[in-house]
PDB file as gemmi writes it, atoms N, CA and C in Angstrom:
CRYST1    1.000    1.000    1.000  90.00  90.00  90.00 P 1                      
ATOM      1  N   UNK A   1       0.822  -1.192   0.000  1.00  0.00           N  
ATOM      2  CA  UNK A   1       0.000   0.000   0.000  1.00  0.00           C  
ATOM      3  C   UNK A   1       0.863   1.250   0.000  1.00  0.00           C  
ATOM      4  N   UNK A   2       1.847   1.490   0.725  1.00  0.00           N  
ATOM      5  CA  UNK A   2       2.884   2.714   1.197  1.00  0.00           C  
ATOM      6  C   UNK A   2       3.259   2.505   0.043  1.00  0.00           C  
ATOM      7  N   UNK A   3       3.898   1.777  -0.715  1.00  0.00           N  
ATOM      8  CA  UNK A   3       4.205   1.812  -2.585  1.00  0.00           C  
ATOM      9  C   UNK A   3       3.746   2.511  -3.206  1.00  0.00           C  
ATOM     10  N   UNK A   4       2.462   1.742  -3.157  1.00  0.00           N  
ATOM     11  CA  UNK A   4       1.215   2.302  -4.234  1.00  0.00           C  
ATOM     12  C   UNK A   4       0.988   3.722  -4.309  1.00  0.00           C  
ATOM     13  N   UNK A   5       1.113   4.460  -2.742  1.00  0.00           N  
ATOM     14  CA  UNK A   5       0.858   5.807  -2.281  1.00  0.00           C  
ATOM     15  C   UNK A   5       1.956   6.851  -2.813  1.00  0.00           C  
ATOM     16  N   UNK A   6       2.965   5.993  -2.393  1.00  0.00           N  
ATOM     17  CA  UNK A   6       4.109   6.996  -3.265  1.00  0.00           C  
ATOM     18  C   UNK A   6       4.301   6.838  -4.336  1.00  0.00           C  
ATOM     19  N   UNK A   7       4.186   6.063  -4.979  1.00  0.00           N  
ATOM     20  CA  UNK A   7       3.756   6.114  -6.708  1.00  0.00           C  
ATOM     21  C   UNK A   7       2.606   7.097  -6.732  1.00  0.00           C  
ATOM     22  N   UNK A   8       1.431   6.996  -6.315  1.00  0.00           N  
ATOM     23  CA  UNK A   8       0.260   8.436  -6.539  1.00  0.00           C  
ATOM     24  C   UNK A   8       0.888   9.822  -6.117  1.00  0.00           C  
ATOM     25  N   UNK A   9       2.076   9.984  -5.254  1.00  0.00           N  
ATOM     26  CA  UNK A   9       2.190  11.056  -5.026  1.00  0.00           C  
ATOM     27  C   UNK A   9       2.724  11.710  -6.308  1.00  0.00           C  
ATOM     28  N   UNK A  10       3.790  11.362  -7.031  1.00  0.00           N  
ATOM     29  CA  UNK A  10       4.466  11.694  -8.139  1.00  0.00           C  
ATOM     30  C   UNK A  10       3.316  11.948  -9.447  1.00  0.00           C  
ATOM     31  N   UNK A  11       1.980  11.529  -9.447  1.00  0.00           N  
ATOM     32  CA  UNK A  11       0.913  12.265 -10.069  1.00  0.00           C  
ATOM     33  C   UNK A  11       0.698  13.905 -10.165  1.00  0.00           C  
ATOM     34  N   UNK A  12       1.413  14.355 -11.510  1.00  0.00           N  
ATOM     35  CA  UNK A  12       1.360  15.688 -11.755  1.00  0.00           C  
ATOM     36  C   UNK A  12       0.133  16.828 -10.863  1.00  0.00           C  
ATOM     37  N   UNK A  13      -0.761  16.306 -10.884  1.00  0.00           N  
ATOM     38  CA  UNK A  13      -1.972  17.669  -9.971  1.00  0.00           C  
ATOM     39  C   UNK A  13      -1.516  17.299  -8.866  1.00  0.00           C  
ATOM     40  N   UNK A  14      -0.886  16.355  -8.084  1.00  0.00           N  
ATOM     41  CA  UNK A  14      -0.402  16.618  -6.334  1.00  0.00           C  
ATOM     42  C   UNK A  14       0.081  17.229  -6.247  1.00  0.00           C  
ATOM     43  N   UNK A  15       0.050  18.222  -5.223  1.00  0.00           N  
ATOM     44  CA  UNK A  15       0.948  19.547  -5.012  1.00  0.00           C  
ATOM     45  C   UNK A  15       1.420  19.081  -3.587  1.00  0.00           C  
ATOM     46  N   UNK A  16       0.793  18.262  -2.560  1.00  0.00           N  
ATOM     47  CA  UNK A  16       1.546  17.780  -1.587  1.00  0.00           C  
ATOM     48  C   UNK A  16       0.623  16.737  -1.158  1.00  0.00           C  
ATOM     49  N   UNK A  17       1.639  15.771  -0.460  1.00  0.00           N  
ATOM     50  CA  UNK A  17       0.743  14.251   0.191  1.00  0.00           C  
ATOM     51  C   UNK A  17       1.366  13.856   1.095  1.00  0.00           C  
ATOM     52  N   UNK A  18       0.892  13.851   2.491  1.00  0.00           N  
ATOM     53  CA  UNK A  18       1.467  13.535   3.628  1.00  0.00           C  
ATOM     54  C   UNK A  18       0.535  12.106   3.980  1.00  0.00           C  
ATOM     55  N   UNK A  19       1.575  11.486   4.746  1.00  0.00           N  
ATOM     56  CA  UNK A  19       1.469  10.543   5.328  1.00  0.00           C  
ATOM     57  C   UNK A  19       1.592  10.498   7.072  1.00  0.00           C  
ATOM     58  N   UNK A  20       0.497  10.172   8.007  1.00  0.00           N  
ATOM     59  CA  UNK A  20       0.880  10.111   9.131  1.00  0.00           C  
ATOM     60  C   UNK A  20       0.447   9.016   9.977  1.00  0.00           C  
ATOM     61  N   UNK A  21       1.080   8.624  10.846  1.00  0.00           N  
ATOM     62  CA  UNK A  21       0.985   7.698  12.286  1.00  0.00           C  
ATOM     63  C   UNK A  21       0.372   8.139  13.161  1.00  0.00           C  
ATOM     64  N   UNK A  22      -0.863   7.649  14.289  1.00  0.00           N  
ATOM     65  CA  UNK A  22      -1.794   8.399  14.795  1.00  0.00           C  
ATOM     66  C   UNK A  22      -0.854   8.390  16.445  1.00  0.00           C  
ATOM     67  N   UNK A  23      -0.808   9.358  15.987  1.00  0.00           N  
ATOM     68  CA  UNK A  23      -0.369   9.781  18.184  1.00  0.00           C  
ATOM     69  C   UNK A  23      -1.158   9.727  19.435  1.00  0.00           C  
ATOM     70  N   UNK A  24      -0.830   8.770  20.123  1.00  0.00           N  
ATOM     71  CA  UNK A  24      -1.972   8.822  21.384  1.00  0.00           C  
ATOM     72  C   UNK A  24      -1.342   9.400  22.444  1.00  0.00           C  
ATOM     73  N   UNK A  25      -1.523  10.455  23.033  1.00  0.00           N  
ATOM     74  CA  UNK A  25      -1.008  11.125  24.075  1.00  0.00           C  
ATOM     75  C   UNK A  25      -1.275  11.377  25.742  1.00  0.00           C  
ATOM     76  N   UNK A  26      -2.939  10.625  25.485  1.00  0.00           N  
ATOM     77  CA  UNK A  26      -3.106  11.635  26.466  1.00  0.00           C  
ATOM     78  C   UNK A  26      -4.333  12.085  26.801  1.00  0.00           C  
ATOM     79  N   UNK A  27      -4.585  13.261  25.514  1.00  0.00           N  
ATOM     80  CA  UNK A  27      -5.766  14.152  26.111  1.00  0.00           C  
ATOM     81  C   UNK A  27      -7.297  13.416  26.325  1.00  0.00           C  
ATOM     82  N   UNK A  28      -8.207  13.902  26.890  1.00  0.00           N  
ATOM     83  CA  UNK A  28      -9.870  13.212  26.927  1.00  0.00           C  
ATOM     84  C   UNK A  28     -10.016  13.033  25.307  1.00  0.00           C  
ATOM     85  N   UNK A  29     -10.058  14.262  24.582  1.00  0.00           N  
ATOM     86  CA  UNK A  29     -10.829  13.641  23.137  1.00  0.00           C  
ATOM     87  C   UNK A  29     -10.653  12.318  22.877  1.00  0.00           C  
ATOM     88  N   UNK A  30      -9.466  12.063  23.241  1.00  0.00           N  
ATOM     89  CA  UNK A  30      -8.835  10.629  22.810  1.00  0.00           C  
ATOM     90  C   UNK A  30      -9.633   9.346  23.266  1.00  0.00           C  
ATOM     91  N   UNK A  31     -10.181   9.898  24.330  1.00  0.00           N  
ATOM     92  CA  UNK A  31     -11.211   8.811  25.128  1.00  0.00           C  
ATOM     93  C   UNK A  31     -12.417   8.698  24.351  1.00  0.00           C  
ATOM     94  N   UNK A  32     -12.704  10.097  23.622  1.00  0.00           N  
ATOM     95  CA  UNK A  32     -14.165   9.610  23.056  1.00  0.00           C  
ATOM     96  C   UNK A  32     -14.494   9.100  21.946  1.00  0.00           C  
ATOM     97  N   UNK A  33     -13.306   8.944  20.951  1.00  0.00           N  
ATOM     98  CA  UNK A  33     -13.307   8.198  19.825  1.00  0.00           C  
ATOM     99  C   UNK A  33     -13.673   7.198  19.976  1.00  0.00           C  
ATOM    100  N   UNK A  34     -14.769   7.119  18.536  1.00  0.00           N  
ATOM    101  CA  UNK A  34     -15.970   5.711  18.567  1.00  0.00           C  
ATOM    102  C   UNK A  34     -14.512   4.947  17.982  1.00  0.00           C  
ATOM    103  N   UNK A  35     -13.622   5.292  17.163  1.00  0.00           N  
ATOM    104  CA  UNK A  35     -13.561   4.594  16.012  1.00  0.00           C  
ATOM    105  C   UNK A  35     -11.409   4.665  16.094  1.00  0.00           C  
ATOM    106  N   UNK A  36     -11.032   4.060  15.939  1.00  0.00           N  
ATOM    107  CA  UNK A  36      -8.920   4.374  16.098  1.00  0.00           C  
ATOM    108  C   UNK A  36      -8.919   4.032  14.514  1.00  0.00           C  
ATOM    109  N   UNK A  37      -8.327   5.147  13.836  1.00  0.00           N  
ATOM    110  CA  UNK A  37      -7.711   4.808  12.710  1.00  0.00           C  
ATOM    111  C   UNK A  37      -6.154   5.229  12.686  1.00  0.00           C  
ATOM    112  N   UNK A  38      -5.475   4.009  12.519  1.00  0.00           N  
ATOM    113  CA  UNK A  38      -4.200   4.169  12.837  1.00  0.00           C  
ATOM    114  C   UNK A  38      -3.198   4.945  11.503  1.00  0.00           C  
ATOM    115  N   UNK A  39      -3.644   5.705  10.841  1.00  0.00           N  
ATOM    116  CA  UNK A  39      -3.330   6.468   9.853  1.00  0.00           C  
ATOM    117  C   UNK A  39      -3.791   6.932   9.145  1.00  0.00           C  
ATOM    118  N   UNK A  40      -3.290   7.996   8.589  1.00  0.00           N  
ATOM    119  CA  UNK A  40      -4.059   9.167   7.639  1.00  0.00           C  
ATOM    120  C   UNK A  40      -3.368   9.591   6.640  1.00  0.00           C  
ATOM    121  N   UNK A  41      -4.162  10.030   5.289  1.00  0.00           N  
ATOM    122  CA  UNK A  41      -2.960  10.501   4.645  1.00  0.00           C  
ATOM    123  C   UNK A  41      -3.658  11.506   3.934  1.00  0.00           C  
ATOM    124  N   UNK A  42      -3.313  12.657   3.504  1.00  0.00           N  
ATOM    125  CA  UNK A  42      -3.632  13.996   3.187  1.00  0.00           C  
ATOM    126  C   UNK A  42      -3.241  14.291   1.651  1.00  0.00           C  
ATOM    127  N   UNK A  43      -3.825  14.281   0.866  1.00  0.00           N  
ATOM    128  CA  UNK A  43      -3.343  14.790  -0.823  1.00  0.00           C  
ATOM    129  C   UNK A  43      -3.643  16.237  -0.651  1.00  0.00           C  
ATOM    130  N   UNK A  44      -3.247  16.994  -1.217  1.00  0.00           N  
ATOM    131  CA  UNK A  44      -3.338  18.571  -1.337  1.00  0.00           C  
ATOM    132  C   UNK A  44      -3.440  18.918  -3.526  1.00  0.00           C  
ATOM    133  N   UNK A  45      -3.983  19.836  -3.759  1.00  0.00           N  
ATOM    134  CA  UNK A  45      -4.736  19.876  -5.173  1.00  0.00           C  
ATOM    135  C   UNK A  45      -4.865  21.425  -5.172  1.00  0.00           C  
ATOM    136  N   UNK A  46      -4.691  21.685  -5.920  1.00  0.00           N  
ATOM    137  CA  UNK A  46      -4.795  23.496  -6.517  1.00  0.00           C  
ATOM    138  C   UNK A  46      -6.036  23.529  -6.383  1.00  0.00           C  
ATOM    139  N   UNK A  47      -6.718  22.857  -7.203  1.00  0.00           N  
ATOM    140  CA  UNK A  47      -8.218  23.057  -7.742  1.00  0.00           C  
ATOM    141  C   UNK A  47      -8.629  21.752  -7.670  1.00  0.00           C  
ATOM    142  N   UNK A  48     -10.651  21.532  -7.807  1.00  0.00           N  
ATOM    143  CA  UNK A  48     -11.135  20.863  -8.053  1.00  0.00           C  
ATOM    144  C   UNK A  48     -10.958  19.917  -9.242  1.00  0.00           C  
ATOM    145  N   UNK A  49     -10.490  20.480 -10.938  1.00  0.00           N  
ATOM    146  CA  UNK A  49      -9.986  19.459 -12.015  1.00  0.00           C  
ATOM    147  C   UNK A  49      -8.867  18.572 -11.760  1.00  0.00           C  
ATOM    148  N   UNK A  50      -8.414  19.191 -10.782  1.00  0.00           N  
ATOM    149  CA  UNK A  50      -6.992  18.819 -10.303  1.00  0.00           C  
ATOM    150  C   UNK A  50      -7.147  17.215  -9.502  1.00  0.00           C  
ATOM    151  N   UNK A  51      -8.440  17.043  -8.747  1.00  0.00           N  
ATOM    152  CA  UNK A  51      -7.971  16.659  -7.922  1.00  0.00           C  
ATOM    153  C   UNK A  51      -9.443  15.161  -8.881  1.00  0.00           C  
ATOM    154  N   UNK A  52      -9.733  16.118  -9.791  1.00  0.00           N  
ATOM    155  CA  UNK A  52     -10.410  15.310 -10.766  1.00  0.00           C  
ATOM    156  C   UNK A  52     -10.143  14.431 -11.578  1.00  0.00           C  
ATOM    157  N   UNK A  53      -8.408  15.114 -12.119  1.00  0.00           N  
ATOM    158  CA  UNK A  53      -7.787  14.564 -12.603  1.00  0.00           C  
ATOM    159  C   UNK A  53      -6.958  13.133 -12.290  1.00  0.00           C  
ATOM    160  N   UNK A  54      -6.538  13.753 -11.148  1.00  0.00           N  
ATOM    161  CA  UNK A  54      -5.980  12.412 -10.153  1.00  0.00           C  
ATOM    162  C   UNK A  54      -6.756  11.352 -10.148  1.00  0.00           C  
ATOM    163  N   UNK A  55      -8.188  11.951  -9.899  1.00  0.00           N  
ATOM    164  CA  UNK A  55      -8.858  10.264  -9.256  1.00  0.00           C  
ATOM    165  C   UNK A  55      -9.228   9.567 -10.695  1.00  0.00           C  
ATOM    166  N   UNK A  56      -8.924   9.829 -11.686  1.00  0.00           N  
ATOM    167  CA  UNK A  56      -8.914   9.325 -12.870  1.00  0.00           C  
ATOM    168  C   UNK A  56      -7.731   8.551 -13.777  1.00  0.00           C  
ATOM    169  N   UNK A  57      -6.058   9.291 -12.839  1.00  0.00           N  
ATOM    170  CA  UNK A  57      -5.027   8.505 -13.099  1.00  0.00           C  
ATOM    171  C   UNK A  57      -5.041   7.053 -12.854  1.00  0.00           C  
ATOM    172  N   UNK A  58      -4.050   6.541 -13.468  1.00  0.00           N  
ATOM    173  CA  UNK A  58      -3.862   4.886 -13.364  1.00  0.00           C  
ATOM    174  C   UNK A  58      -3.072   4.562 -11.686  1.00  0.00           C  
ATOM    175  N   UNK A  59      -2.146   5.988 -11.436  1.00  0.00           N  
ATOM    176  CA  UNK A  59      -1.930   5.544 -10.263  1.00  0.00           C  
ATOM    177  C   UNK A  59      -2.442   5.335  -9.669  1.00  0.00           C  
ATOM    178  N   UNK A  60      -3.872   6.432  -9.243  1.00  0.00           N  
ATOM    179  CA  UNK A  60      -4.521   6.624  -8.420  1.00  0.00           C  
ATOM    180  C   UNK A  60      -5.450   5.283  -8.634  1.00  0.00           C  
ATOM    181  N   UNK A  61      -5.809   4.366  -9.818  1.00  0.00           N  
ATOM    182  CA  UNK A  61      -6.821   3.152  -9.559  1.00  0.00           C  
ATOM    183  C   UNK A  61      -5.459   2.192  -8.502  1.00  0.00           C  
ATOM    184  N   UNK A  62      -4.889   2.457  -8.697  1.00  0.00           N  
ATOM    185  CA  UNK A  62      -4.182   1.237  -7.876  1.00  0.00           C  
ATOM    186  C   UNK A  62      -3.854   1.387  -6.413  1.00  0.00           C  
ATOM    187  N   UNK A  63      -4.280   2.705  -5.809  1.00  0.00           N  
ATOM    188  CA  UNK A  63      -4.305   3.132  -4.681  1.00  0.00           C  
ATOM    189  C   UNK A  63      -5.765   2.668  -4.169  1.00  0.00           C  
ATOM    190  N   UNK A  64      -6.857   2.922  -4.996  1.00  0.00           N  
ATOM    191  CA  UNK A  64      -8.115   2.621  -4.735  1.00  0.00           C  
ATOM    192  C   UNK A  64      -8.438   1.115  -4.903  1.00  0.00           C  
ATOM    193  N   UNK A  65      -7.637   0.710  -5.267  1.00  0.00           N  
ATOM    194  CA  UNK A  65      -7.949  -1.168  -4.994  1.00  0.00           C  
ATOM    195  C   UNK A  65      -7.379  -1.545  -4.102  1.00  0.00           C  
ATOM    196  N   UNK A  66      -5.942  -0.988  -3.419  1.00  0.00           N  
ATOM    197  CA  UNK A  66      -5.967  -1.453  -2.251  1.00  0.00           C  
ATOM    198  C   UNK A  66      -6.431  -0.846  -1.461  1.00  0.00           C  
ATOM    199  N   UNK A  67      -6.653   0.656  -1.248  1.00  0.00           N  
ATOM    200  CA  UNK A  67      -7.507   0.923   0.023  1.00  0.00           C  
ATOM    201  C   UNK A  67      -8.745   0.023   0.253  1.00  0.00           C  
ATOM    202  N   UNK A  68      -9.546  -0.373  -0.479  1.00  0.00           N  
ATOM    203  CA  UNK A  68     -10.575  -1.607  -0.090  1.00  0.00           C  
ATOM    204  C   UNK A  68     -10.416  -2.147   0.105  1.00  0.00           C  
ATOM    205  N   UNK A  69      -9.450  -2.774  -0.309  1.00  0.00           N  
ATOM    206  CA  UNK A  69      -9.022  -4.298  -0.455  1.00  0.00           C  
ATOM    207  C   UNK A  69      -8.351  -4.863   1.053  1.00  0.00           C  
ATOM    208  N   UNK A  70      -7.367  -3.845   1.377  1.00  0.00           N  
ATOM    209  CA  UNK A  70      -6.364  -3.654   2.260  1.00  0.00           C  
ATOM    210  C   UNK A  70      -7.084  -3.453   3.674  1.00  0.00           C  
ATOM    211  N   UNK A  71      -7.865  -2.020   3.380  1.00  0.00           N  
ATOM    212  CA  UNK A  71      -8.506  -1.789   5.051  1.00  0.00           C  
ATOM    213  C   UNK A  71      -9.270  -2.085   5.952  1.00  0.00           C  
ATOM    214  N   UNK A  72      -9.468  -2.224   7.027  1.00  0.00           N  
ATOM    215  CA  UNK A  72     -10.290  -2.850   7.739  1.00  0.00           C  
ATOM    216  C   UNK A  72     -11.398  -1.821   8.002  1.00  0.00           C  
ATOM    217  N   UNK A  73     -11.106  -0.880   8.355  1.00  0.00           N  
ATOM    218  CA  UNK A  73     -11.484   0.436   8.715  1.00  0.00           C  
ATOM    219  C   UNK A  73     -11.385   1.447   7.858  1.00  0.00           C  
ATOM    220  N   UNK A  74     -11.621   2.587   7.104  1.00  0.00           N  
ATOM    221  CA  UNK A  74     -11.322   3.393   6.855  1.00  0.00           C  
ATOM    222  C   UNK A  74     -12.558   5.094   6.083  1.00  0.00           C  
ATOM    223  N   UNK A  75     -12.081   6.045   5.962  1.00  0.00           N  
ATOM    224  CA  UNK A  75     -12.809   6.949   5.264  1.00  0.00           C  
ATOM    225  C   UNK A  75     -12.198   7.502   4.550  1.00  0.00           C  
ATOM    226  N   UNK A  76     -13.131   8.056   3.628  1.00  0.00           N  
ATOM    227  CA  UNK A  76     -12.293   9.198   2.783  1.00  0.00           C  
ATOM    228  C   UNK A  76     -13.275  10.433   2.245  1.00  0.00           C  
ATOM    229  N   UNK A  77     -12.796  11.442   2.363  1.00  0.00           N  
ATOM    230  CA  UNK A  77     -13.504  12.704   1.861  1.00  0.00           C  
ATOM    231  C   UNK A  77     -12.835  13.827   1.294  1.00  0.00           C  
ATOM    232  N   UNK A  78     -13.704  14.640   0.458  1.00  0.00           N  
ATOM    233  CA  UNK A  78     -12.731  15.742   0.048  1.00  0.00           C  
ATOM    234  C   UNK A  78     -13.167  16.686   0.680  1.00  0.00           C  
ATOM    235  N   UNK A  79     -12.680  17.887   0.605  1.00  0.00           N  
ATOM    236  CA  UNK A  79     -12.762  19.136   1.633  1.00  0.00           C  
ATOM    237  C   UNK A  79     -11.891  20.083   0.455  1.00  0.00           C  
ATOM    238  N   UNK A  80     -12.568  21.397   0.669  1.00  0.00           N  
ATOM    239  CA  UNK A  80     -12.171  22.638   0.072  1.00  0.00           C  
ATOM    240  C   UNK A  80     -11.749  23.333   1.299  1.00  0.00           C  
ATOM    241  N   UNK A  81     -10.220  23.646   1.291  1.00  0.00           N  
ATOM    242  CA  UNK A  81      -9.698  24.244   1.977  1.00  0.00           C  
ATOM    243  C   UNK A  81      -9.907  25.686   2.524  1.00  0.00           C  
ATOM    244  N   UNK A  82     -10.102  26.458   3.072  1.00  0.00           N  
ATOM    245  CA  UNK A  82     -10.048  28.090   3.199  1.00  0.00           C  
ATOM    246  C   UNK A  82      -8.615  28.481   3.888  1.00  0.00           C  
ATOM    247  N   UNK A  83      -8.018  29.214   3.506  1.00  0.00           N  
ATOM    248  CA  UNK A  83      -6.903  29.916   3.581  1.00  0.00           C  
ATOM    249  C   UNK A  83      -7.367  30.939   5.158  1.00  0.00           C  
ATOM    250  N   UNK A  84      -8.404  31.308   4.942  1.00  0.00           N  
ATOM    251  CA  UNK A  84      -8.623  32.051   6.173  1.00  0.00           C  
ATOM    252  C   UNK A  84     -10.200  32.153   6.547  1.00  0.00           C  
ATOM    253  N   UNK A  85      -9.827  32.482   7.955  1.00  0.00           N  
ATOM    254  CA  UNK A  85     -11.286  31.795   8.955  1.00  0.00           C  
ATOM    255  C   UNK A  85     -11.900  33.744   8.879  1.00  0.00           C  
TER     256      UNK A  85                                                      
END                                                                             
């Protein structure tokens, strides 16, 4: 899967793609999670064609067969960023 991901990152419309490990520290929120997903990973996209484009690359089908395939758990959504609140 971590393959597959960094092969999608090198997909021309990514402008950035992080990968992270979930930190347990500590605080209450942490207590109220229905749900532990032990990683996350973040694509970043100029624009909407952009990110249109991607989910239409060949990399990107091979990311999407194993995220099903692979996870036990998981979500995914897009979100339009705002620069300011």
């Amino acid at each position: 899967m971590f393959e597959a991901l960094r092969a999608a990152s090198d997909i021309p419309e990514v402008r950035r793609f992080h990968i992270g490990k979930r930190v347990k520290h500590g605080p209450q929120y942490e207590q109220l999670m229905n749900e532990d997903y032990p990683y996350a990973a973040v694509i970043e996209f100029d624009d909407l064609p952009g990110l249109q484009a991607y989910l239409r690359h060949p990399g990107h089908q091979r990311v999407g067969e194993l995220f099903y395939r692979l996870g036990e758990a998981m979500l995914a959504y897009d979100y339009e960023m705002a620069s300011e609140l």
